[in-house]
C-alpha positions, 0 to 999 in steps of 0.5 A: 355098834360102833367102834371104841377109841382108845382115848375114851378107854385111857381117859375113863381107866384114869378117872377111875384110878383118881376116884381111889378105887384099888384095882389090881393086875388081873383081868378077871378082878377088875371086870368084877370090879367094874360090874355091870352097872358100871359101863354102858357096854360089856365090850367097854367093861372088858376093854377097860378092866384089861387097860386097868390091869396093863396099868397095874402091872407096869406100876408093879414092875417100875416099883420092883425096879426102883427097888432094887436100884434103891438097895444098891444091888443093881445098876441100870445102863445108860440106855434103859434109864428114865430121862 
């Protein structure tokens, strides 16, 4: 057994992010998803459902941000903005 990069998990999340598959923020979802036939391996299945999840909820949480600068409601400080 050897060890799995993470660039191999990166690079294989984003392949399947561009293939249009709708994976959400949870774990167990995306394993399902993932299914066995799949990944090559349970341990790179698991490693990259839960990347996929991190990726979702990150997506999730820039969305809900720019909402919220959007309607005005809320100013960003100068040090957290994207630049």
């Amino acid at each position: 057994m050897g060890r799995i990069k993470q660039l191999m998990v990166k690079r294989a999340s984003k392949d399947l992010l561009t293939k249009g598959l709708n994976f959400g923020e949870h774990f167990t979802g995306n394993k399902t998803m993932l299914g066995s036939n799949t990944m090559p391996s349970k341990k790179i299945r698991n490693k990259v459902a839960g990347y996929l999840a991190r990726l979702r909820r990150a997506q999730i949480k820039v969305k809900a941000a720019e909402d919220l600068i959007l309607s005005g409601k809320t100013q960003v400080p100068a040090e957290t903005a994207y630049s």
